[in-house]
PAKENU-238353 format. One line per field, with one value per residue (C-alpha): residue number from 1; x, z, y. Coordinates in steps of 0.1 Angstrom, whole numbers, padded with zeros to 4 digits. Each point is the difference from the previous one (the first is absolute). Example, Ala and Ser with C-alpha at 12.3 -4.5 7.8 and 13.67 -1.06 7.14 Angstrom:
BEGIN
i = 1  2
x = 0123  0014
z = 0078  -0007
y = -0045  0034
This chain:
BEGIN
i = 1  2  3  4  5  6  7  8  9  10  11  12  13  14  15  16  17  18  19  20  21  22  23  24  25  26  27  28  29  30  31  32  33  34  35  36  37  38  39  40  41  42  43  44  45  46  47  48  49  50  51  52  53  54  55  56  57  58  59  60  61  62  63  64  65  66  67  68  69  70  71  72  73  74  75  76  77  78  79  80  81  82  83  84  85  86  87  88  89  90  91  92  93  94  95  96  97  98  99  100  101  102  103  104  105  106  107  108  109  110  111  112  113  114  115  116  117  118  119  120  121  122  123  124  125  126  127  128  129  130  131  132  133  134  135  136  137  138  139  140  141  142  143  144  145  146  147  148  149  150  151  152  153  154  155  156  157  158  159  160  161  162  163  164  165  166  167  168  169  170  171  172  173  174  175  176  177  178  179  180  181  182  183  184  185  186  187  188  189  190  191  192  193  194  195  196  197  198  199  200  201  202  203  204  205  206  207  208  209  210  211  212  213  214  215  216  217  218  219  220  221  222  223  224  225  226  227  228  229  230  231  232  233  234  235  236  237  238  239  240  241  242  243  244  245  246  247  248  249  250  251  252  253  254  255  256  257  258  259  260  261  262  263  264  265  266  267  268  269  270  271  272  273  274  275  276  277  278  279  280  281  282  283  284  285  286  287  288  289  290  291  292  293  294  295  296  297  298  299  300  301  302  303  304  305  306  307  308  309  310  311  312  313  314  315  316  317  318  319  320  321  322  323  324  325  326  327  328  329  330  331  332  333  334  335  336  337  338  339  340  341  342  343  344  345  346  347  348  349  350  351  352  353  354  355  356  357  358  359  360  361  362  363  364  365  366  367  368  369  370  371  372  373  374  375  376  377  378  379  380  381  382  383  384  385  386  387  388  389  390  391  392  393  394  395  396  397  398  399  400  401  402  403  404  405  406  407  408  409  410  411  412  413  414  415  416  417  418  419  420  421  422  423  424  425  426  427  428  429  430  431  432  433  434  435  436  437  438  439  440  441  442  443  444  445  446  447  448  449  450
x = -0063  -0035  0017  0025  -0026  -0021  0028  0008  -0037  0000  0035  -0014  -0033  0020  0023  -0030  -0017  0036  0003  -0034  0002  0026  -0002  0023  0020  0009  -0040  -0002  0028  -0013  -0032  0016  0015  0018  0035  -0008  0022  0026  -0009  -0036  0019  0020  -0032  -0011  0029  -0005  -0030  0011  0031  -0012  -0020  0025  -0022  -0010  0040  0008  -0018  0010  0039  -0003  -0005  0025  0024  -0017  -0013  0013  0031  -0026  -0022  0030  0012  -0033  -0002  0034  0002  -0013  0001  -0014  0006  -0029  -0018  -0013  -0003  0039  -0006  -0014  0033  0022  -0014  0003  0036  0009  -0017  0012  0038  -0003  -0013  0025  0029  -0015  -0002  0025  -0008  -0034  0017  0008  -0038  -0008  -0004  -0014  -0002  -0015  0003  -0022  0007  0028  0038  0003  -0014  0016  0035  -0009  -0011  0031  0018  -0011  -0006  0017  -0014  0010  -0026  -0025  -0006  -0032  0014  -0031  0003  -0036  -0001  0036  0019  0038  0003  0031  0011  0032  0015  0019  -0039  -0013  0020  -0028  -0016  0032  0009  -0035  -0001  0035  -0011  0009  -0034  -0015  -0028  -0025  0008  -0033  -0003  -0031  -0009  0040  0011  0038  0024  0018  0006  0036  -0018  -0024  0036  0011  -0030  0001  0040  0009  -0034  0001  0012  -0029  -0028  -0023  -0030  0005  -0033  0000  -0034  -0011  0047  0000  0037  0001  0022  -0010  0032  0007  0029  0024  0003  0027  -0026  -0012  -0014  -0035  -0002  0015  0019  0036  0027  0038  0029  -0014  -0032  -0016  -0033  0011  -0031  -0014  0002  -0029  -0023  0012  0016  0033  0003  0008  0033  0008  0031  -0006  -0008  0028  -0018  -0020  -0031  -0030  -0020  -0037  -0028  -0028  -0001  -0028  0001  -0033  -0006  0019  0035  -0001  0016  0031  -0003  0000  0031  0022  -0006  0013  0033  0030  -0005  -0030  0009  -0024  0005  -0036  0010  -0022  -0033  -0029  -0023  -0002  -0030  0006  -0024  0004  -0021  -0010  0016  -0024  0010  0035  -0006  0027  0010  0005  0032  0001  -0027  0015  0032  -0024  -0018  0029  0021  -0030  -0006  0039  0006  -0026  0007  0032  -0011  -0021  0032  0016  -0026  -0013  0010  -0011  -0033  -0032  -0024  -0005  -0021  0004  -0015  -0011  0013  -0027  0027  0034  0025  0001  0034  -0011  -0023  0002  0004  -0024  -0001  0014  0030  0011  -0021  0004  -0009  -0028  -0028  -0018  -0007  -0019  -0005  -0006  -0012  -0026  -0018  -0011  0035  0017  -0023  0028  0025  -0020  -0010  0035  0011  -0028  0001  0039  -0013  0003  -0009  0040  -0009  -0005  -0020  -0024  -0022  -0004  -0011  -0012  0000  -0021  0006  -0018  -0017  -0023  0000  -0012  0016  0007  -0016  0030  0016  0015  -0010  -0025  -0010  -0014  0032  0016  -0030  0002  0040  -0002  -0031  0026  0026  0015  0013  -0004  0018  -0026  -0023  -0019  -0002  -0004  -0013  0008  -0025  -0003  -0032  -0011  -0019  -0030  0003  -0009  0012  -0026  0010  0037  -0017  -0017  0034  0013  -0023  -0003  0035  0014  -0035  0018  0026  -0028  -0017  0024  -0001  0038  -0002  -0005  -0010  0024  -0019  0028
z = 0233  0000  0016  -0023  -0024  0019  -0003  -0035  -0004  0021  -0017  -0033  0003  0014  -0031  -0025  0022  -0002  -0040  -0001  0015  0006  0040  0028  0003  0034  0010  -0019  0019  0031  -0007  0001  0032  -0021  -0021  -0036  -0024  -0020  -0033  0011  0008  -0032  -0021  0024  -0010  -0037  -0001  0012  -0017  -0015  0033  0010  0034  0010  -0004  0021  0029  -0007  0004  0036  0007  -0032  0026  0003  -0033  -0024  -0023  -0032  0017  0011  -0032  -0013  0026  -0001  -0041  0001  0031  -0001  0028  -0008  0032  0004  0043  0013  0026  -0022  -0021  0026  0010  -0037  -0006  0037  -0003  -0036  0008  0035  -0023  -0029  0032  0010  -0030  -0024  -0025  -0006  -0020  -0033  -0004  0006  -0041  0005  0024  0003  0027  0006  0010  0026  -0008  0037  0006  -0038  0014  0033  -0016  -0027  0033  0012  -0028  -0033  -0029  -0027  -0025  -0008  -0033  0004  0022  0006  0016  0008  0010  0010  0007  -0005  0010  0022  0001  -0006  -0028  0027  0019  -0030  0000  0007  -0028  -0023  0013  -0009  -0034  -0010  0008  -0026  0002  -0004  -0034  0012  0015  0004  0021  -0002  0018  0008  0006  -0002  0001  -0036  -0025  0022  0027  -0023  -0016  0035  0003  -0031  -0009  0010  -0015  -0004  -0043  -0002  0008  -0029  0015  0013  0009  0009  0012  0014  0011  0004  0003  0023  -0020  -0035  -0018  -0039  0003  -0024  -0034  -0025  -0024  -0014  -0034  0017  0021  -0021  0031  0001  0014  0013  -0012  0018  -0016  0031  -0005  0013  0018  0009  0039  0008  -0025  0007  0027  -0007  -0012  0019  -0016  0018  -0010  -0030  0013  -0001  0010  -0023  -0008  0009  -0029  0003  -0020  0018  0011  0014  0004  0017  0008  0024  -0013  -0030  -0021  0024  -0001  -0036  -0002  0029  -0017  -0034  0017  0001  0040  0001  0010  -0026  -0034  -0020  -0032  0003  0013  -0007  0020  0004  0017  0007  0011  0016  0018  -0025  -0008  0007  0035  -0007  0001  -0011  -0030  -0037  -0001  0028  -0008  -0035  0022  0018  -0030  -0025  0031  0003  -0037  0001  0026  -0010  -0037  0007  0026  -0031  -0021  0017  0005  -0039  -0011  0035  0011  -0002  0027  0004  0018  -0008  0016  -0026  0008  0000  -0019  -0014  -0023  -0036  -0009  0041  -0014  0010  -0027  -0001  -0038  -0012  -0013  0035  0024  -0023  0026  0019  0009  0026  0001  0029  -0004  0035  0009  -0024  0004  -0021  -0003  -0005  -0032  -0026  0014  0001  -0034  -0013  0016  -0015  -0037  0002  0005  -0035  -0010  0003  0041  0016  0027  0011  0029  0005  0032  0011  0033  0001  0029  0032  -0006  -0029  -0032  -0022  -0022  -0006  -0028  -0011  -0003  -0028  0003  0019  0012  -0032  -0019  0023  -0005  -0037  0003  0021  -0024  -0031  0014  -0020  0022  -0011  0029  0024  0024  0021  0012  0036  0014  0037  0012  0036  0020  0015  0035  -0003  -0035  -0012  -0020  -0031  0003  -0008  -0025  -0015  -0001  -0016  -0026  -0003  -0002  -0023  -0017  -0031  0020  0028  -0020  -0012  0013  0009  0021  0040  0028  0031  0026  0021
y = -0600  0018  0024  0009  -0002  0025  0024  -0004  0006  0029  0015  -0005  0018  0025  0006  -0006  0032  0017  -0007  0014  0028  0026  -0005  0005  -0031  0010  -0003  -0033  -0014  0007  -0020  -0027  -0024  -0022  -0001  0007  -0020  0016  -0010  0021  0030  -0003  0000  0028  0023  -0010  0013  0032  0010  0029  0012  0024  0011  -0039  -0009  0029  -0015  -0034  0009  0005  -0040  -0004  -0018  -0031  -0007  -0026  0016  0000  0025  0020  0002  0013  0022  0014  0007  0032  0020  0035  0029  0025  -0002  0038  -0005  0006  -0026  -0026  0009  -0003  -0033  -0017  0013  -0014  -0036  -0001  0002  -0022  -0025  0002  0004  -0036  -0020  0018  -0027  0017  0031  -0013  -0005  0036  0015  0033  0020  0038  0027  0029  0034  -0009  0002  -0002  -0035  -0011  0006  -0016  -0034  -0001  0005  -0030  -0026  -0002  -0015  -0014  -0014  0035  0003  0032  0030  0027  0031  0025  0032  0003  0034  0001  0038  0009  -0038  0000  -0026  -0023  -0009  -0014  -0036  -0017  0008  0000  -0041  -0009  0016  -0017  -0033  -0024  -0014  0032  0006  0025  0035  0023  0033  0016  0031  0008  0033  0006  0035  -0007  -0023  0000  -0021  -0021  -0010  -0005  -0030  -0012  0002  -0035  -0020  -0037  -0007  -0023  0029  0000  0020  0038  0017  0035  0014  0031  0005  0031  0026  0028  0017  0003  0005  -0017  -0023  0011  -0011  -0010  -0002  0031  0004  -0003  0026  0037  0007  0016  -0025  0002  -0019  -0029  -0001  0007  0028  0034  0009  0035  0000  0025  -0021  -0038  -0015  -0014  -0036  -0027  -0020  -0036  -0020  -0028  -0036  -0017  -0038  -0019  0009  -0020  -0007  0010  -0012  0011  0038  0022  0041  0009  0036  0019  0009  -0023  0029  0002  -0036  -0008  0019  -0016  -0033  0011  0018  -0021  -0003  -0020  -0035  -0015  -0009  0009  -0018  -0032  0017  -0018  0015  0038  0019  0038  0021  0040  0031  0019  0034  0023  -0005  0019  0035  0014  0026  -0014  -0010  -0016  -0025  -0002  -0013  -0021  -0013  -0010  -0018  -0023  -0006  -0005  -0028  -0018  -0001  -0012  -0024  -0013  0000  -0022  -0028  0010  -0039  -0018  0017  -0017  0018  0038  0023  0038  0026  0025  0034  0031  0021  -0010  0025  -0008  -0027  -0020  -0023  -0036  -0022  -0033  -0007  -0037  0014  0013  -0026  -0031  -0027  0020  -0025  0019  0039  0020  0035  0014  0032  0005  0036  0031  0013  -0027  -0018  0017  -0021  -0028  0005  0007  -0038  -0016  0011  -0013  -0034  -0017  -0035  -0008  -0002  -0028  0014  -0026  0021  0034  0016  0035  0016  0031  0020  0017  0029  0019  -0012  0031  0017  0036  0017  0011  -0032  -0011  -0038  -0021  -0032  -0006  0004  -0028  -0020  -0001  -0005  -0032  -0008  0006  -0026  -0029  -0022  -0033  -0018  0020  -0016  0020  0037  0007  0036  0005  0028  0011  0002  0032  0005  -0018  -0014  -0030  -0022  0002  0038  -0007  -0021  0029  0019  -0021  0002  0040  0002  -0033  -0007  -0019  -0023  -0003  -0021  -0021  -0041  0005  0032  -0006  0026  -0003  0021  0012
């Protein structure tokens, strides 16, 4: 009896040193001679659920551990390891385990692969699952894989269970193949984020709609494009499924123009009517060089797509974050007033710098006291903050805008302002005051130093 009570003792110091700490639990295991009780290991695991690099470590004695810890363990599993061998190793023990107790898969929820279609297609080979509701993909390339390689990827995606699809850091040929992945998704998908996916091929979709972009179209109402100035379009065949019905959608950077307008074109398998949540973000366009009317082109498909995107969640959105565009042709602007945006309770303008404070401006003098925005947030971007002399408007002008507002359902303002090299955070502080001196002071505004 003292000597079970000797090892309790022991096991418990262990897991209060393991709660405490962020430890290897390999090298606190091997302290000690004697069995630890389950219910210890449980509250071990516990402890750690969000300690991604701890949990890594611990999955390689996963096998004889009490089915509460392999559950924990087993909810979220994460291939991102940056060494080939240690990547080879997880993927390996992972799927003997799974091929050995095939009643562990329906616990696994999310799982998230890093860089390596190779090793994806080699695990799905092995092990089917049934229960993921979060698919991630990072830093994937798709180029010159043909469509039939990716159904690993497409039976994951389609998964009844599935809520959650996120690629981030993706680069694909055409919208063609991005179709190809994306085609068959689960109808109970609510979240789509698209960060940083980038198309080897930039070519516009085509269009059926075309009052927004001036352009010359055949009996089809397809744009006739000028070959030596655009590429040709890209025209896929209508969806003929139902549509999965997002209300969460993210476009961050890379080709979120291209990407805006796939998801508006009758062959996007999602339907964009009950957004709720909608962040969009792109690279600025003084990275095109190209001649006038081709960044016009450029300019009003962007402004297009995502007006209509807009359009169609008008009655159902709740959260947006915009980027504010540097330039954007007169008749593009995004609409944010009440009478367009009725239900808006959150608005982030992104992308906040010297050429893009008109747009900013323009947004927040739409705001009425018919909004029932209750916070505001502004994310000021990297770089210089000064303005040309020849400007037109300033930081001062926005200052006196968001100063102006009459929002009676408003809470709090919050300025995200990035840190340079060697900055600290009283000097963000003092930027914040040179450059929004009247909302600065305000009890409700906050400083996020990013």
């Amino acid at each position: 009896m003292r000597c079970r009570s000797r090892a309790f003792s022991s096991a418990s110091s262990a897991a209060a040193s393991l709660s405490s700490s962020s430890r290897d639990i390999m090298a606190v295991l091997s302290r000690i001679s004697e069995p630890i009780p389950p219910e210890i290991l449980d509250t071990c695991l516990q402890s750690h659920l969000d300690d991604h690099e701890t949990l890594l470590v611990a999955a390689l004695v996963c096998r004889d551990w009490a089915p509460v810890a392999q559950r924990v363990l087993l909810k979220s599993i994460k291939f991102n390891q940056s060494n080939m061998i240690a990547y080879d190793r997880a993927v390996t023990l992972l799927a003997e385990l799974l091929e050995e107790k095939p009643e562990l898969i329906p616990f696994i929820r999310e799982v998230e692969f890093l860089w390596s279609h190779r090793w994806l297609t080699i695990f799905f080979e092995r092990i089917e699952l049934s229960s993921v509701t979060s698919f991630t993909l990072k830093e994937m390339s798709y180029l010159q894989i043909p469509a039939e390689d990716l159904q690993a990827e497409r039976r994951l995606v389609k998964l009844p269970s599935m809520t959650t699809v996120d690629l981030t850091g993706c680069t694909f040929e055409d919208v063609r193949q991005l179709t190809a992945l994306l085609g068959e998704c689960g109808l109970n998908v609510k979240k789509l984020k698209l960060h940083r996916v980038c198309l080897l091929r930039h070519r516009y979709p085509a269009f059926k709609r075309d009052n927004r972009f001036n352009l010359i179209t055949d009996s089809h109402g397809y744009p006739i494009e000028d070959e030596e100035r655009f590429p040709p379009p890209i025209k896929l065949d209508p969806f003929a499924g139902e549509c999965a019905k997002l209300e969460k959608l993210e476009l961050v950077r890379g080709a979120s123009v291209l990407l805006a307008a796939w998801l508006i074109w009758d062959s996007s398998p999602f339907d964009l009517t009950g957004l709720k949540t909608l962040r969009y973000e792109e690279d600025g366009h003084e990275r095109y060089n190209a001649r006038d009317d081709e960044q016009r082109f450029r300019i009003q498909s962007d402004r297009a797509a995502v007006t209509t995107i807009l359009e169609k969640c008008a009655s159902t959105l709740e959260h947006l974050e915009m980027y504010a565009a540097r330039s954007v042709s007169e008749g593009d602007e995004i609409d944010i007033s009440p009478k367009a945006l009725p239900n808006l309770k959150t608005l982030t303008i992104a992308g906040l710098c010297p050429d893009s404070i008109k747009t900013a401006i323009r947004w927040v003098t739409s705001l009425t006291s018919e909004n029932r925005i209750h916070h505001l947030t502004l994310k000021v971007s990297f770089g210089s903050l000064a303005v040309r002399k020849d400007a037109t408007q300033s930081w001062a002008d926005l200052d006196n805008a968001l100063d102006d507002l009459n929002l009676p359902f408003l809470r709090g303002i919050d300025v995200k302002i990035p840190r340079k090299h060697n900055q600290s955070d009283e000097d963000v502080e003092k930027r914040l005051k040179k450059y929004f001196p009247r909302i600065s002071g305000r009890e409700s505004c906050k400083l996020v130093v990013l």
